[in-house]
C-alpha positions as CSV (number, residue, x, y, z in Angstrom):
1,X,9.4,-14.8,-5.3
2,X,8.8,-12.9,-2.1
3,X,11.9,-11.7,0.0
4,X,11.6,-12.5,3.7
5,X,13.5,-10.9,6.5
6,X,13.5,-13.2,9.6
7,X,14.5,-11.7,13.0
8,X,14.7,-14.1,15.7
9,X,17.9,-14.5,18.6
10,X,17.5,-18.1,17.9
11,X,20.0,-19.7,15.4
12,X,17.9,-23.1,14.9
13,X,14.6,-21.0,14.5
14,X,16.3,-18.7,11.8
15,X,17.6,-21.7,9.8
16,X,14.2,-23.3,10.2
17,X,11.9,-20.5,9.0
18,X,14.7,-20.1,6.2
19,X,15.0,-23.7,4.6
20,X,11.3,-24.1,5.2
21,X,10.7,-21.0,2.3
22,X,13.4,-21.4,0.2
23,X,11.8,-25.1,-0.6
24,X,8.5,-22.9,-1.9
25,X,11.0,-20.6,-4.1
26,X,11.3,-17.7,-1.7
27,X,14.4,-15.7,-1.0
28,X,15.2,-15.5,3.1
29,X,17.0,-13.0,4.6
30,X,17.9,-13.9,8.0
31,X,18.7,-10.7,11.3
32,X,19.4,-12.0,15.1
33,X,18.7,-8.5,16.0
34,X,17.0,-5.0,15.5
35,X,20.5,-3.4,13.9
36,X,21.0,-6.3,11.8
37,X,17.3,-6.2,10.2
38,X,17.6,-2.6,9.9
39,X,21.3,-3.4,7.7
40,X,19.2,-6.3,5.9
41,X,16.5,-3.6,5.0
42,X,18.7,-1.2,3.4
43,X,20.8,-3.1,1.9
44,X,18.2,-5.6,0.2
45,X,14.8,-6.1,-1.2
46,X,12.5,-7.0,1.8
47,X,8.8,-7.5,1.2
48,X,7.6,-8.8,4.6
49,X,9.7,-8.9,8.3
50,X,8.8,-11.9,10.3
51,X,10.3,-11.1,13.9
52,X,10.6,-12.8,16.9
53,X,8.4,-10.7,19.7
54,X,11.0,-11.6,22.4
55,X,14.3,-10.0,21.6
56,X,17.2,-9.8,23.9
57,X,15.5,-6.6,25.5
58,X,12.1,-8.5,26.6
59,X,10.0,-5.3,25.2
60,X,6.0,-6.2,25.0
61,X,6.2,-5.2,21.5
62,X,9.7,-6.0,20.3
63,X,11.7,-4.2,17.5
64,X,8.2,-3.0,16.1
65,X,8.8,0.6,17.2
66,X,12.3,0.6,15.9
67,X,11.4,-0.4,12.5
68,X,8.8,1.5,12.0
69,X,10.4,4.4,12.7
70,X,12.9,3.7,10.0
71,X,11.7,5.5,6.4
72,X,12.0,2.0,4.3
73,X,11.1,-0.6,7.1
74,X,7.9,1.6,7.4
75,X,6.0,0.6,4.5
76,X,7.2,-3.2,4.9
77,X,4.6,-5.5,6.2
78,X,5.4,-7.2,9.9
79,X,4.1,-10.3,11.5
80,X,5.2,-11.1,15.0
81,X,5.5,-14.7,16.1
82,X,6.2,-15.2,19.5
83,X,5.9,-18.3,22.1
84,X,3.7,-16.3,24.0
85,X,-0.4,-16.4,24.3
86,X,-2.2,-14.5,21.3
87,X,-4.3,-12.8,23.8
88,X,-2.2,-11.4,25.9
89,X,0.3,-9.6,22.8
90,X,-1.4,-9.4,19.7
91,X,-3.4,-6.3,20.7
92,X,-0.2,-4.9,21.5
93,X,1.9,-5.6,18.5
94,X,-0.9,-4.8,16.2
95,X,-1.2,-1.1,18.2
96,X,2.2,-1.0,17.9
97,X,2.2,-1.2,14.2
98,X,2.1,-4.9,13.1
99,X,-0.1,-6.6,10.5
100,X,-0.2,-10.0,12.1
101,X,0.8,-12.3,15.1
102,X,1.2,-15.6,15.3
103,X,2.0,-18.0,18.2
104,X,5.3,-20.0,18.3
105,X,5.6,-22.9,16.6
106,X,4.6,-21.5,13.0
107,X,2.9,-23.9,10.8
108,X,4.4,-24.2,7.1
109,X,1.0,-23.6,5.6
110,X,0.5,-20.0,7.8
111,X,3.7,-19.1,7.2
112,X,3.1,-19.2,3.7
113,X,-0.4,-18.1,3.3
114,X,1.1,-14.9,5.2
115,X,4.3,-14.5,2.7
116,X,1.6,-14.7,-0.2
117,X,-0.9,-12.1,2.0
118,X,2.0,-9.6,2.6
119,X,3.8,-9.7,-0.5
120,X,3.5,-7.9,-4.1
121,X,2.7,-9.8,-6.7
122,X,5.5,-11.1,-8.6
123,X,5.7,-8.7,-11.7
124,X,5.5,-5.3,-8.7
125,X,8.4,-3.2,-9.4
126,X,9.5,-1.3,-5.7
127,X,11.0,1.2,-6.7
128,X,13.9,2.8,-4.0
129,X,14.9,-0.6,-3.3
């Protein structure tokens, strides 16, 4: 079971993405902003962030440079999906530091070939977590 952290400002999207892996066994942890993923991330087990690119500050690259300046969110896998063009952002959130984007809508099947891509196989003790 992988452990997903979800950052979007959008409730719906949040409860979407979360029902949609907890049918498939997954554990979802859901943040509406950068301070509340960074809570999630050290108070849980988080094996891959999924953010929103668009936040409320309307950054080209989002929350990437705040969590990966933070010593645990570091090492934790990000995709960014985002309702803009692939072309014109995923250069900048892969620079920035993310493994992935993906345009807005997400299709079930990506979303979990990427949770089985990014996560540790299910026996992978992290340990600090």
């Amino acid at each position: 079971m992988a452990h997903v952290l979800f950052i979007d400002d959008d409730v719906d999207t949040l409860n979407t993405l979360k029902k949609a892996v907890e049918l498939f066994g997954h554990q979802a942890l859901l943040a509406s902003d950068g301070l509340e993923a960074l809570q999630q991330i050290e108070q849980e087990q988080v094996d891959l962030i999924i953010t929103d690119l668009r936040l409320m500050d309307n950054s080209d690259v989002g929350i990437i440079p705040l969590l990966r300046s933070h010593p645990v969110a570091v090492k934790i896998p990000i995709v960014v999906h985002s309702a803009g063009s692939e072309a014109e952002y995923e250069k900048k959130v892969l620079a920035a530091g993310a493994q992935f984007f993906v345009s807005k809508p997400i299709r079930l099947q990506i979303l979990l070939g990427l949770i089985n891509r990014y996560s540790p196989p299910p026996d992978t003790i992290q340990p600090g977590r």
